[in-house]
ROVEXBA-674651 format. One record per residue (C-alpha): x, y, z; residue in one letter; residue number from 1. Coordinates in steps of 0.001 Angstrom, whole numbers, plus 500000, padded with zeros to 6 digits. Layout:
<lotors>
<lotor x="X" y="Y" z="Z" type="A" seq="NUM"/>
...
</lotors>
This chain:
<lotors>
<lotor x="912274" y="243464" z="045672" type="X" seq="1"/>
<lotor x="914999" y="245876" z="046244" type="X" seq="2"/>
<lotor x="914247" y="248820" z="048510" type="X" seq="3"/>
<lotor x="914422" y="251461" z="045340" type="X" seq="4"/>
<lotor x="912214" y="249449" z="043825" type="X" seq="5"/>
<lotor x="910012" y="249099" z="046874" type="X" seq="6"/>
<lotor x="910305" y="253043" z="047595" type="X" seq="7"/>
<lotor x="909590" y="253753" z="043716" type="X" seq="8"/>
<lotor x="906472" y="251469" z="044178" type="X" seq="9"/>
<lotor x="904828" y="253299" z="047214" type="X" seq="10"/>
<lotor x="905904" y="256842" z="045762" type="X" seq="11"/>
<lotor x="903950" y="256273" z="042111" type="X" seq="12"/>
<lotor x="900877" y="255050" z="044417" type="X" seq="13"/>
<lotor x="900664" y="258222" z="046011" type="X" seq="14"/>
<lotor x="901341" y="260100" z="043005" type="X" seq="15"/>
<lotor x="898445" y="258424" z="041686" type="X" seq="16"/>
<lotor x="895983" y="259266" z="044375" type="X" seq="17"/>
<lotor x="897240" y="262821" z="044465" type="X" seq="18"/>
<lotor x="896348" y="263025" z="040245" type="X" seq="19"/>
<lotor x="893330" y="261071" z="040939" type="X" seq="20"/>
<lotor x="891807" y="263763" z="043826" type="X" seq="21"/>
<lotor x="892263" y="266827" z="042066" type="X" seq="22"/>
<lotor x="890111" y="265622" z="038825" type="X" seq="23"/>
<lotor x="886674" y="266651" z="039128" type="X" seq="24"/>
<lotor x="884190" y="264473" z="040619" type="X" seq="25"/>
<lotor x="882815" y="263720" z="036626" type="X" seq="26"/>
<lotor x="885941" y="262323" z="035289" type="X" seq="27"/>
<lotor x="886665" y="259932" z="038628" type="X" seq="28"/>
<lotor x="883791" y="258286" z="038229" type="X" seq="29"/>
<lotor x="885007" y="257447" z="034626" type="X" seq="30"/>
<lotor x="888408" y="255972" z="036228" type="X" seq="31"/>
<lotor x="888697" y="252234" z="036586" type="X" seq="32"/>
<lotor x="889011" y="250863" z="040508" type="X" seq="33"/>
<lotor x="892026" y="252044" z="041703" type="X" seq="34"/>
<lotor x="894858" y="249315" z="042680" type="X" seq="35"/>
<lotor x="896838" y="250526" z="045781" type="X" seq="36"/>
<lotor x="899579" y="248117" z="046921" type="X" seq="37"/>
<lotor x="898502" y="246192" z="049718" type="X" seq="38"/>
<lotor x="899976" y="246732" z="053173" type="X" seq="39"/>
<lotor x="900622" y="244478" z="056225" type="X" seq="40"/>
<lotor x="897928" y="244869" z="059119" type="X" seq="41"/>
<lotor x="899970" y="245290" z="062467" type="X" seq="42"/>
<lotor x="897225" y="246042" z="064389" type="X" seq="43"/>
<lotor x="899284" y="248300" z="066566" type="X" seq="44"/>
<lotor x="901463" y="245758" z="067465" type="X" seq="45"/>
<lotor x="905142" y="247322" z="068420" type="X" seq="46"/>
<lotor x="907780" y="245991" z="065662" type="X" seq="47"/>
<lotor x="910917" y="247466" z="064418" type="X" seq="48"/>
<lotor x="911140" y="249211" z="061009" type="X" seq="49"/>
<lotor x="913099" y="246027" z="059657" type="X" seq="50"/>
<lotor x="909824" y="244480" z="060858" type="X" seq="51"/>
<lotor x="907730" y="246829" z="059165" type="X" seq="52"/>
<lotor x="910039" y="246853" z="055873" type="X" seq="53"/>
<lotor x="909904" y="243280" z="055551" type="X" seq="54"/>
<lotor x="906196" y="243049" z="055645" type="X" seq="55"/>
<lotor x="905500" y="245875" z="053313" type="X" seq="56"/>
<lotor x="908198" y="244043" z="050729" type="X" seq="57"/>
<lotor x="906133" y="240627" z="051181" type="X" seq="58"/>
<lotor x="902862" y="242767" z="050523" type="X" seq="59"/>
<lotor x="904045" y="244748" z="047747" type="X" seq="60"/>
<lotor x="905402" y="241916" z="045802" type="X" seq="61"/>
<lotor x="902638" y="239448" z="046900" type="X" seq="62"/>
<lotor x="906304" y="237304" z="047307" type="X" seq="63"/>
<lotor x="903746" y="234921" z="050005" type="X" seq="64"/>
<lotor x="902484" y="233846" z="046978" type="X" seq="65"/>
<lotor x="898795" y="233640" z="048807" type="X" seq="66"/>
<lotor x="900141" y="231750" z="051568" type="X" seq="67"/>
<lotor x="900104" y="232458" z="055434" type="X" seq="68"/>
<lotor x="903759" y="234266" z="056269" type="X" seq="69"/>
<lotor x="906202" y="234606" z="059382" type="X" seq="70"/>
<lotor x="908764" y="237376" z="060214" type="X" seq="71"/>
<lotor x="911241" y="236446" z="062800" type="X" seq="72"/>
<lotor x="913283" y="240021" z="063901" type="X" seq="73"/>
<lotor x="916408" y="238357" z="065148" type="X" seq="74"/>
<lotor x="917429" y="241378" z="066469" type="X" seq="75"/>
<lotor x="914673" y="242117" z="068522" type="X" seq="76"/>
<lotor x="914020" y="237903" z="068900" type="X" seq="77"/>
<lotor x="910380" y="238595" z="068243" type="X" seq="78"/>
<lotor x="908032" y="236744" z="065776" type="X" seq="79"/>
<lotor x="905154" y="238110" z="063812" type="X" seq="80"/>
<lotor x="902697" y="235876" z="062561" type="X" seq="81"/>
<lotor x="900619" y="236755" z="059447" type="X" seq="82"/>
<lotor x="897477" y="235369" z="057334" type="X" seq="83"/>
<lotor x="897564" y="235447" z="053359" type="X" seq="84"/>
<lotor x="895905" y="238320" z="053347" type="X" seq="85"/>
<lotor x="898661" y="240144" z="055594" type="X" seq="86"/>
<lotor x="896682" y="240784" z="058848" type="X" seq="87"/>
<lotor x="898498" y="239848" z="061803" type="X" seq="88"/>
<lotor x="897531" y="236991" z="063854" type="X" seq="89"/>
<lotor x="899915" y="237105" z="066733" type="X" seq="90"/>
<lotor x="903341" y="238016" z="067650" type="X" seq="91"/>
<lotor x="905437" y="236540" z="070343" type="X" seq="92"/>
<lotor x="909182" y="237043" z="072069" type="X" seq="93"/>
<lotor x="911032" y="233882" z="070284" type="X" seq="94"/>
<lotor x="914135" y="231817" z="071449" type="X" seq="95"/>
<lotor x="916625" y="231944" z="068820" type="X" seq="96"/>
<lotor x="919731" y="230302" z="067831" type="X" seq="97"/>
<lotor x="922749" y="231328" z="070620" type="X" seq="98"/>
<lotor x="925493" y="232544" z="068130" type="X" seq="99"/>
<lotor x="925126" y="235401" z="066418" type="X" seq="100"/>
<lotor x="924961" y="234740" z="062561" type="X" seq="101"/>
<lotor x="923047" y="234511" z="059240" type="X" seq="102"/>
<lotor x="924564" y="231389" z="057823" type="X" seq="103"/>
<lotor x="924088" y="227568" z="058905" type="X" seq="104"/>
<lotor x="927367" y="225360" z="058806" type="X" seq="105"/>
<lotor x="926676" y="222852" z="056149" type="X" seq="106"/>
<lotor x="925600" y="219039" z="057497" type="X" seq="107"/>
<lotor x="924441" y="220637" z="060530" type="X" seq="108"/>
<lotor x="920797" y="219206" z="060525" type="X" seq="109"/>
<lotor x="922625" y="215849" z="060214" type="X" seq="110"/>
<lotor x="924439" y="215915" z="063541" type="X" seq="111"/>
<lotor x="924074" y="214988" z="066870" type="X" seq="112"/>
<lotor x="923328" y="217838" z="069208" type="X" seq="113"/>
<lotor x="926397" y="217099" z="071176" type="X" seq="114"/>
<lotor x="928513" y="217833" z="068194" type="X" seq="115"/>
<lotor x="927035" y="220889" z="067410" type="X" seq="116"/>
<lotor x="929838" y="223773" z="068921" type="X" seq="117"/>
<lotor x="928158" y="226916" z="070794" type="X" seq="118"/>
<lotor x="929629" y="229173" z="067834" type="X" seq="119"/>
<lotor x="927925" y="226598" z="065185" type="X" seq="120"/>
<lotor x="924001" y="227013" z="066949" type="X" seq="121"/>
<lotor x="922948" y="229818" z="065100" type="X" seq="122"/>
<lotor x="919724" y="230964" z="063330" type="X" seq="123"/>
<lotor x="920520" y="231199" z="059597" type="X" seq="124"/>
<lotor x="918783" y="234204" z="057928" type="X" seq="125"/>
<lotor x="916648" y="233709" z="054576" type="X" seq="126"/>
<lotor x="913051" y="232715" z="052926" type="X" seq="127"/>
<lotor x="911808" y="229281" z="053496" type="X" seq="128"/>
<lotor x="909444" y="227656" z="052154" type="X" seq="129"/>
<lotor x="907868" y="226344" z="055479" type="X" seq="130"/>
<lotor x="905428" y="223077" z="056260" type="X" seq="131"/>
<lotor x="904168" y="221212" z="059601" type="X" seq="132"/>
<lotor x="905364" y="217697" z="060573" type="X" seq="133"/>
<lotor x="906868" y="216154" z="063573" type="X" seq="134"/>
<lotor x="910401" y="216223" z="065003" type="X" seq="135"/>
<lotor x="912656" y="212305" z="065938" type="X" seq="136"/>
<lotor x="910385" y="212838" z="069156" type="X" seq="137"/>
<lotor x="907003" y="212736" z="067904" type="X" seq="138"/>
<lotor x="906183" y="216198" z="068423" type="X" seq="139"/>
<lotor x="904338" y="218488" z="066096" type="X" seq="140"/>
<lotor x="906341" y="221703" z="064622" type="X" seq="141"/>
<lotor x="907033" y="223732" z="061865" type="X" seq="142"/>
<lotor x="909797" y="222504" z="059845" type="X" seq="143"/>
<lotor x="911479" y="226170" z="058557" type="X" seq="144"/>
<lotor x="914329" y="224063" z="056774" type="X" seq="145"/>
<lotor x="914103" y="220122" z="057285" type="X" seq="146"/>
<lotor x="917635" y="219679" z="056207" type="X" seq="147"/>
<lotor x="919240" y="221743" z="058798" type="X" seq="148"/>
<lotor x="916895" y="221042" z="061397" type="X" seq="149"/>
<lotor x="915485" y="224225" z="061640" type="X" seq="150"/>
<lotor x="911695" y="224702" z="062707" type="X" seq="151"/>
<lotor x="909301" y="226519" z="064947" type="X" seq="152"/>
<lotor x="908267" y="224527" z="068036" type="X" seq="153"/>
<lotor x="907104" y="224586" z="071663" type="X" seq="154"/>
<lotor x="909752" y="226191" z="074395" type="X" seq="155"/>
<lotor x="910442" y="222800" z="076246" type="X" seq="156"/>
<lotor x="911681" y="222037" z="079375" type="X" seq="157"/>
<lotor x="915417" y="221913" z="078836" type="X" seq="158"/>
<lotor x="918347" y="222504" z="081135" type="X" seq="159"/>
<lotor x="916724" y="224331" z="084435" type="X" seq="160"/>
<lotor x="920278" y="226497" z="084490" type="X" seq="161"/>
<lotor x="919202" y="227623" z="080432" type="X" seq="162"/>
<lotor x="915458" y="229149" z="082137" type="X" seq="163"/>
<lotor x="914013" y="229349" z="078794" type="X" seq="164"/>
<lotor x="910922" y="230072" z="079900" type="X" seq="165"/>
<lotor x="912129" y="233062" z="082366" type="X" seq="166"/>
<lotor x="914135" y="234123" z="079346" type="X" seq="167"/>
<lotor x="911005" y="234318" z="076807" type="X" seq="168"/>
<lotor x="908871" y="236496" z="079537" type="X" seq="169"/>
<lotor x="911808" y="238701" z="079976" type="X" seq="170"/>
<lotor x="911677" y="242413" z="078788" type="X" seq="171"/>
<lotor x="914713" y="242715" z="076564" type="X" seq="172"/>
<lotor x="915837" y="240526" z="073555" type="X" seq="173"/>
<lotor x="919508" y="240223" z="074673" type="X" seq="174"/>
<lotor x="919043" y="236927" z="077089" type="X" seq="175"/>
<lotor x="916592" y="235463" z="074346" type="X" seq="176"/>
<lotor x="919807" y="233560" z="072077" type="X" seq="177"/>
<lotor x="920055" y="230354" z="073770" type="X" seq="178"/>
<lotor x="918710" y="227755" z="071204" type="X" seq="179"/>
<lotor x="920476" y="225226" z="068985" type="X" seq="180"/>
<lotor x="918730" y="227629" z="066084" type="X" seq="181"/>
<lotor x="915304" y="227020" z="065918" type="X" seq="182"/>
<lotor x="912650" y="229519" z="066802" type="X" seq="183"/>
<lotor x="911226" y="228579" z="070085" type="X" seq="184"/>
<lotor x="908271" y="230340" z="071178" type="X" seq="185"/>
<lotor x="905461" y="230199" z="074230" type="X" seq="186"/>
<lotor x="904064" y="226778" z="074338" type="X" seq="187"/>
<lotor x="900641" y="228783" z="074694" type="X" seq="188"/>
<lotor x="901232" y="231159" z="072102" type="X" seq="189"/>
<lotor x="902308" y="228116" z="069380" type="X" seq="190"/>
<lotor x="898463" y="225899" z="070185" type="X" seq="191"/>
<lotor x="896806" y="229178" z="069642" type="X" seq="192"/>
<lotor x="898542" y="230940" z="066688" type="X" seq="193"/>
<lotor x="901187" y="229182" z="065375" type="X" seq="194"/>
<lotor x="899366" y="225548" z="065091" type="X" seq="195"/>
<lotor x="895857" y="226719" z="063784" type="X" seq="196"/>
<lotor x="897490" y="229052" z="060601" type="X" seq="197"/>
<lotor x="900700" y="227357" z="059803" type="X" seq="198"/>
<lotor x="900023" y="223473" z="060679" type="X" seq="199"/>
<lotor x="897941" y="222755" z="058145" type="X" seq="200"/>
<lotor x="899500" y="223791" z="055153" type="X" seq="201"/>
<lotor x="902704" y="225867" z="053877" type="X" seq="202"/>
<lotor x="903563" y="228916" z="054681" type="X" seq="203"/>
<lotor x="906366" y="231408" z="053704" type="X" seq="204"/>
<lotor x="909139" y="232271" z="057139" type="X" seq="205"/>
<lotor x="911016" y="235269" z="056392" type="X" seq="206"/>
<lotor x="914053" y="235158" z="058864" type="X" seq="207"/>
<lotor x="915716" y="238803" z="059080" type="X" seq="208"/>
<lotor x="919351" y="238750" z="059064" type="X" seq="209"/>
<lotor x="921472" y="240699" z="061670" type="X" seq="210"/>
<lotor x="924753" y="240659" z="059884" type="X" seq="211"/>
<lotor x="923746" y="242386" z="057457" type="X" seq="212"/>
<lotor x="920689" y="244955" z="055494" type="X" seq="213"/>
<lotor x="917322" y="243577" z="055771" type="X" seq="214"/>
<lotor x="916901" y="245171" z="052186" type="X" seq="215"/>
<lotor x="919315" y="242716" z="050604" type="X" seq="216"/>
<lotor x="917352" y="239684" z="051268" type="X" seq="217"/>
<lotor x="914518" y="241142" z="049537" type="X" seq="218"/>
<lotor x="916987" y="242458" z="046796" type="X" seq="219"/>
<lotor x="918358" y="238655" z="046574" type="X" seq="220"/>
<lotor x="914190" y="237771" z="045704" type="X" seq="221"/>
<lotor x="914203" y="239869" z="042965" type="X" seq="222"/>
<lotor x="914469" y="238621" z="039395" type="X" seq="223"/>
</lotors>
């Protein structure tokens, strides 16, 4: 949904509820139930307006498709976590990939780690079609894009000189790119939130780009 279409949406709701209040009380109660577009429940959690744009586009165009959805705010390295229904579960500080970038190199999923270049480990931007499963090592995550080895997991132990977990409690996003590309969150917050709504089934991960308009991957959804 492009963001005229979006803004044309929301304006002709309000339009409507503006007609609807100044009938008199005889003639509402002849109207049918009013539809209003449906909007996503922060629940006065702090997110950015490409957050809060995203979220509203999902809602608006029911784009979820009725399933649980995810918005990761590369910019601010935060993740929201959302039921069908768009009521926020959680949100969390997230890991992300450490170049800057919207785009995956192709093959990348297929490589070694130790092939993959600091400029190539980046966290590509888009809407995937998400499911659980389990990584080469057994564990459980959430595959965003199988083929390029992109997923949600646990922050693991790592490198002590990378201090993932000192970088995920920090205040500010800028020390927060340090992952091949997935989305690496608290290993607390991903048993509690992330496992119980999106390891059962699929769900719908809407990564915001940084390169360029969030509008434009909403625009690229449209038909």
């Amino acid at each position: 949904m492009s963001i005229r279409s979006t803004t044309t949406l929301y304006a002709t709701a309000a339009l409507a509820v503006l007609v609807v209040l100044s009938m008199p009380v005889s003639a509402m109660q002849e109207l049918p139930t009013l539809q209003l577009p449906l909007l996503a429940d922060f629940a006065g959690e702090s997110a950015s307006t490409d957050a809060r744009y995203a979220a509203a586009s999902v809602m608006a165009s029911a784009d979820n498709k009725g399933l649980p959805f995810v918005i990761v705010d590369k910019k601010d390295a935060k993740l929201f976590v959302f039921d069908a229904s768009g009521r926020l579960r959680g949100a969390s500080a997230a890991l992300l990939g450490l170049a800057s970038g919207d785009r995956s190199v192709p093959g990348i999923g297929q490589r070694p780690v130790t092939q993959i270049l600091p400029a190539e480990r980046t966290t590509p931007a888009g809407r995937f079609m998400a499911q659980p499963g389990r990584n080469l090592q057994g564990e459980d995550v959430i595959w965003v894009n199988y083929s390029e080895g992109l997923a949600i997991h646990r922050v693991r132990p790592g490198n002590s000189q990378e201090q993932r977990r000192e970088r995920l409690a920090s205040a500010t996003p800028q020390d927060n790119r340090i992952s091949l590309g997935c989305v690496v969150v608290p290993v607390a917050f991903y048993e509690t939130v992330v496992s119980p709504l999106l390891g059962r089934s699929h769900s719908v991960v809407y990564v915001l780009p940084e390169q360029s308009a969030v509008y434009a991957l909403f625009s690229a959804q449209s038909p």
